[in-house]
C-alpha positions in Angstrom: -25.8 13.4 -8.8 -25.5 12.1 -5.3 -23.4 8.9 -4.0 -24.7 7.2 -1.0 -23.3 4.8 0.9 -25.6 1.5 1.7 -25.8 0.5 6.0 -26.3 -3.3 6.0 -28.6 -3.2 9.5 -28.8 -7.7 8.5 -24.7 -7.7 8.4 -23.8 -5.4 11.4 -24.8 -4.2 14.8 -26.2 -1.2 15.8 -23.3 0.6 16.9 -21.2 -0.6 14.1 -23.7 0.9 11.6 -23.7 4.7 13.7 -20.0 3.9 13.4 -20.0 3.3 9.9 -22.4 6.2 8.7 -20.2 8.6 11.0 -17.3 7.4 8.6 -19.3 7.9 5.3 -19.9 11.4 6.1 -16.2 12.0 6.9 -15.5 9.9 3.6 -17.6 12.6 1.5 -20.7 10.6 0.7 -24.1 12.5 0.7 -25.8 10.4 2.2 -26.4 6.9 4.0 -28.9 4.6 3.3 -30.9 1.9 5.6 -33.3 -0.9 5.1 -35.9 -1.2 7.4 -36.3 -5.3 8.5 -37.6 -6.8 11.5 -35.4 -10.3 9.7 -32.0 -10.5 7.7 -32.2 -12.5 4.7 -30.1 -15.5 5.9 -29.0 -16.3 9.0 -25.8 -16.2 8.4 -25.8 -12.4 8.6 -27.1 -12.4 12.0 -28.5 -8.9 12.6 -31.6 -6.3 12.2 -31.6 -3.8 15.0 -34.8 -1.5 14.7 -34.0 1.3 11.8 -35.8 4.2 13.5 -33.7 3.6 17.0 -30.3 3.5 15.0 -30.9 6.7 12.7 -31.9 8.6 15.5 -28.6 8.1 16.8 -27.0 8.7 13.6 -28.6 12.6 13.3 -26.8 12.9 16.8 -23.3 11.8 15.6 -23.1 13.7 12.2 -24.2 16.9 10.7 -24.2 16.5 7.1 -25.1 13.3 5.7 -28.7 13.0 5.0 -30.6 9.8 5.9 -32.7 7.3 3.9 -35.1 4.9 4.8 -34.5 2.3 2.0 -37.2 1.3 2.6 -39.6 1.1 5.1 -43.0 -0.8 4.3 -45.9 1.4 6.0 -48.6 -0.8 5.8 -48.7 -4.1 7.9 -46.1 -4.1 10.7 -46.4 -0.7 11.0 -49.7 1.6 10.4 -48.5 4.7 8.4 -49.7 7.2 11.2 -47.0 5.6 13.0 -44.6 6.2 10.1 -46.1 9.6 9.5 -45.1 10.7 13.5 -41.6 8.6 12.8 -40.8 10.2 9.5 -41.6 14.1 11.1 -39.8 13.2 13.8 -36.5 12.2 12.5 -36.6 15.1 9.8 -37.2 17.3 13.0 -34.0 15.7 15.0 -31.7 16.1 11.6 -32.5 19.4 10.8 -34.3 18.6 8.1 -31.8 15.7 6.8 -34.2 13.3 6.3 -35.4 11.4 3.4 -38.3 8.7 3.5 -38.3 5.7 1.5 -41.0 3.5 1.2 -42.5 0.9 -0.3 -44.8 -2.2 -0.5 -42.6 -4.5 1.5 -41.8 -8.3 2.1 -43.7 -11.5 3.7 -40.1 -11.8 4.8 -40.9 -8.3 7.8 -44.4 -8.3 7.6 -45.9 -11.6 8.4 -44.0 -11.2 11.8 -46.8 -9.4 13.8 -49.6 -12.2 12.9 -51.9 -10.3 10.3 -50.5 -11.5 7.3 -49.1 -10.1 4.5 -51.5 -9.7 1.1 -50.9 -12.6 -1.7 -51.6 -10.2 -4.5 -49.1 -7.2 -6.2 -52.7 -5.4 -6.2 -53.3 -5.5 -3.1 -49.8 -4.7 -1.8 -50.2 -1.7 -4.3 -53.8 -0.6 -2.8 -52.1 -0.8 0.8 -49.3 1.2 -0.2 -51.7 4.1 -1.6 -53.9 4.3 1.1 -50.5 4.2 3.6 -49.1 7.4 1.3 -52.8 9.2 1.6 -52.9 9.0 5.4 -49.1 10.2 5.7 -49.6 13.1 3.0 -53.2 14.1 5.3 -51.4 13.5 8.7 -48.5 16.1 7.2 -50.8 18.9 6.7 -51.3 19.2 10.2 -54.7 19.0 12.9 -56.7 15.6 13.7 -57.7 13.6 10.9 -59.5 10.6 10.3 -59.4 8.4 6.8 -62.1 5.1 5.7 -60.4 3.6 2.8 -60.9 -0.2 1.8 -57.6 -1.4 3.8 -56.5 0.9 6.2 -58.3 3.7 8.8 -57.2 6.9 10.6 -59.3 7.8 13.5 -58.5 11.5 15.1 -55.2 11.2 14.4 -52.8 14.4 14.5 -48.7 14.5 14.9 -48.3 17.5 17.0 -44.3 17.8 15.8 -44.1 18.3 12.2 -40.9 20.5 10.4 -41.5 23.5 8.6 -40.1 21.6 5.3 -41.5 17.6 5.1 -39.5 15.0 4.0 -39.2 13.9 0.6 -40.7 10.7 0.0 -39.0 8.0 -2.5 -41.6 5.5 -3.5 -40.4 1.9 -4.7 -40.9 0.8 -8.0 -40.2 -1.9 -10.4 -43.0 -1.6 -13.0 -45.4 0.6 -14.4 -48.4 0.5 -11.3 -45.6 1.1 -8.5 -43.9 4.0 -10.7 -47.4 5.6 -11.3 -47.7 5.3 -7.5 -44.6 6.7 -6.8 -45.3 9.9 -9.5 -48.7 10.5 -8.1 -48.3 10.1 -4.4 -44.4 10.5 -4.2 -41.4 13.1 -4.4 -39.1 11.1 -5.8 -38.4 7.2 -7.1 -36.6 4.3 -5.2 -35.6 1.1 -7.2 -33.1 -1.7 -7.3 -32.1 -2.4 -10.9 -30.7 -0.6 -13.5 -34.1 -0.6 -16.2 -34.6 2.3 -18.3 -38.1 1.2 -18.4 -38.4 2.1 -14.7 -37.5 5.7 -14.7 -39.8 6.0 -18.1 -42.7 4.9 -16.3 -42.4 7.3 -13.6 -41.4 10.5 -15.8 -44.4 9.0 -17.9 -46.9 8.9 -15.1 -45.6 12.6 -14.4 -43.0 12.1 -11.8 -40.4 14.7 -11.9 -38.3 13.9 -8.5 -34.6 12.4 -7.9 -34.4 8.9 -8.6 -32.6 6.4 -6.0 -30.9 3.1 -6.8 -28.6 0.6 -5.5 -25.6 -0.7 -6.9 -24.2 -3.8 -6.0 -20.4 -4.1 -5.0 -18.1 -6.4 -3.1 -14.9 -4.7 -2.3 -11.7 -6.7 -1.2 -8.1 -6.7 -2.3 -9.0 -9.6 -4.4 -11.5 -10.2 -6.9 -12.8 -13.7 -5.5 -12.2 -12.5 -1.5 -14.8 -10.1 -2.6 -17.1 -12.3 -4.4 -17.0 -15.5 -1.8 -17.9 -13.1 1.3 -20.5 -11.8 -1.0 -22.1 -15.1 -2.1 -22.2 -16.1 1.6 -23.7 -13.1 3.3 -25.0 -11.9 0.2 -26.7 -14.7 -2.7 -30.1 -13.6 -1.7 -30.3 -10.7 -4.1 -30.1 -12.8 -7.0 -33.5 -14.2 -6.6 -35.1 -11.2 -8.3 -37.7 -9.2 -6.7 -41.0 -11.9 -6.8 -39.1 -13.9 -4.7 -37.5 -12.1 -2.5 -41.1 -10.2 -1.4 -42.8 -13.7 -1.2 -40.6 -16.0 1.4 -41.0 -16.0 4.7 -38.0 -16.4 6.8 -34.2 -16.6 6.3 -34.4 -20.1 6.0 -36.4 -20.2 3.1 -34.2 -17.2 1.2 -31.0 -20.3 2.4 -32.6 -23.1 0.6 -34.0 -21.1 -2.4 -30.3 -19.9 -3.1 -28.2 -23.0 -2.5 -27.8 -23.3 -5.8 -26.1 -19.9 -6.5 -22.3 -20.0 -7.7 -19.8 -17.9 -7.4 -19.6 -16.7 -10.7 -23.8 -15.8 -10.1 -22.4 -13.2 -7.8 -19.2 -11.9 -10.5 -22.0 -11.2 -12.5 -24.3 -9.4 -10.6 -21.3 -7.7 -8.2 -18.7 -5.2 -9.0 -15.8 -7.3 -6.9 -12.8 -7.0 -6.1 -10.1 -3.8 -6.3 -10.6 -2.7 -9.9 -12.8 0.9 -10.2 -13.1 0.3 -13.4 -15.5 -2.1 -12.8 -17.5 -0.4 -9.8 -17.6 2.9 -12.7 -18.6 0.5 -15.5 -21.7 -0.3 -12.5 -22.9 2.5 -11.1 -23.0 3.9 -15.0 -25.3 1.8 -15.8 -28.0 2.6 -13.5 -27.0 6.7 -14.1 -27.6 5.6 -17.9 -31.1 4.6 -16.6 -31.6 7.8 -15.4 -31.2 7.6 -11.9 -28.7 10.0 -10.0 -29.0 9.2 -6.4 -26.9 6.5 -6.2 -26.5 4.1 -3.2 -23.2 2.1 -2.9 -23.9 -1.4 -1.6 -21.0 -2.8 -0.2 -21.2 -6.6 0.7 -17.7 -7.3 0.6 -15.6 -8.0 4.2 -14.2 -4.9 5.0 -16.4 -1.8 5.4 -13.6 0.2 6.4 -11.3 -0.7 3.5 -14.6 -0.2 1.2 -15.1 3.4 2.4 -11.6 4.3 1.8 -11.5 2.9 -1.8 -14.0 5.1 -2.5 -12.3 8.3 -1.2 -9.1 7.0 -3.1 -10.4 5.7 -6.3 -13.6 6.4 -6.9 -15.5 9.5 -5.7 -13.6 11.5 -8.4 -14.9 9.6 -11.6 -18.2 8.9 -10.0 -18.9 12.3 -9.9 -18.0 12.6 -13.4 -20.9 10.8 -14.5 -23.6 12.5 -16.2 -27.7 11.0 -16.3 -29.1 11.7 -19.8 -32.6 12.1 -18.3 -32.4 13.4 -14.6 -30.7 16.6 -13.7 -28.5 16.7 -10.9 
């Protein structure tokens, strides 16, 4: 099993995040893990520096950490040839570090650069595909062209590609996007702790690592934690047909006004108890995942990162997934 730690590009700068993955790796984590928005989720955050720019930066400050995309939407505000040159370039710049995580994205990103964003799962789905297709042909090297019902590739060829590609963890919450994910991917990327999930992937055939993040709020106090968490944070309990349908972090502020504090002690590990971040993150390796991504939205990333080295990395790593090797 891996741990990862979660980089909140809507919470922090740019140089805070370089600043904070150079303290994961220090701290022992495998890896660091960032989403890839053009918007935060609310306002209130009040950040989303351009993903590509920062973990460039990051394989220049560290040396062992690997880096995740989780995730990038290849599809709409980006073309994937564009994520294709991106994704060989970074693995090229890490020395091979690199891990690309993708998926079928939000309105919330996508609608920015005035194409729209598909109304249909299907379609979304047939996007992502076709993006995978193009990537997998631009990765085997030479000019390339691809017709498919969505997307085109006309002569296309990235001249700087590593002798080992990047991994690719596809996103997936139900049986279409985990057959994508087997077929086209090298490994699974999802954000709750569902049995069904990982059985619909090994199902399809997929035999990759499976990533997933688990929600935490660290303070020094259990409802420190959870009332920084409900403020920067409430938008994850909307569940995932909301969250890819609104359009702007006003919209994710009014649908979640309603959210209480003890919505978030439910769906957080807060405050300074391990037992309860353990009890957590065992859930999703019971699900079979074993890449797991540390998603801290309490107040104090520095405090967060050294709970961990004190009182968690040590049991963590005592966890065992039933289905997934580590």
């Amino acid at each position: 099993m891996e741990i990862g730690y979660k980089l909140a590009s809507e919470a922090f700068g740019p140089r805070e995040l370089v600043r904070q993955a150079v303290r994961a790796e220090a701290a022992g984590f495998d890896f660091v893990e960032m989403s890839d928005h053009y918007h935060p989720w609310l306002d209130v955050q009040g950040h989303s520096s351009f993903t590509w720019t920062v973990l460039g930066a990051i394989a220049a400050r560290t040396e062992r950490v690997a880096l995740v995309t989780g995730v990038t939407c290849p599809t709409v505000r980006y073309h994937p040839a564009i994520i294709a040159q991106a994704a060989a370039t970074l693995a090229l710049v890490s020395d091979g570090r690199f891990v690309l995580g993708v998926g079928s994205g939000e309105r919330l990103n996508e609608h920015v650069v005035g194409r729209g964003f598909p109304d249909t799962v299907r379609e979304r789905h047939e996007l992502l595909r076709e993006a995978l297709e193009i990537i997998r042909l631009l990765w085997r090297g030479g000019y390339r062209s691809y017709d498919g019902k969505h997307l085109r590739l006309a002569d296309a060829r990235v001249f700087d590609l590593p002798e080992e590609l990047p991994l690719i963890a596809v996103a997936a919450s139900g049986p279409h996007s985990a057959r994508i994910a087997a077929e086209l991917g090298d490994g699974l990327f999802a954000t709750e702790d569902k049995t069904s999930i990982v059985g619909h992937y090994r199902g399809a055939g997929g035999s990759g690592p499976g990533y997933a993040e688990v929600p935490m709020a660290w303070a020094p106090d259990e409802r420190t934690a959870a009332q920084e968490a409900l403020r920067t944070s409430r938008w994850a309990l909307t569940g995932w047909k909301v969250m890819s349908e609104l359009p702007n972090p006003v919209n994710f502020d009014a649908a979640t006004a309603t959210v209480r504090e003890e919505d978030i002690l439910e769906k957080f590990a807060c405050g300074p108890d391990p037992e309860r971040y353990v009890a957590a993150v065992q859930r999703y390796v019971a699900a079979g995942f074993d890449r797991l991504v540390l998603q801290n939205a309490g107040p104090d990333p520095d405090g967060f990162i050294d709970f961990y080295q004190r009182e968690l990395e040590q049991p963590l790593r005592g966890l065992r997934s039933p289905d997934i090797a580590s």
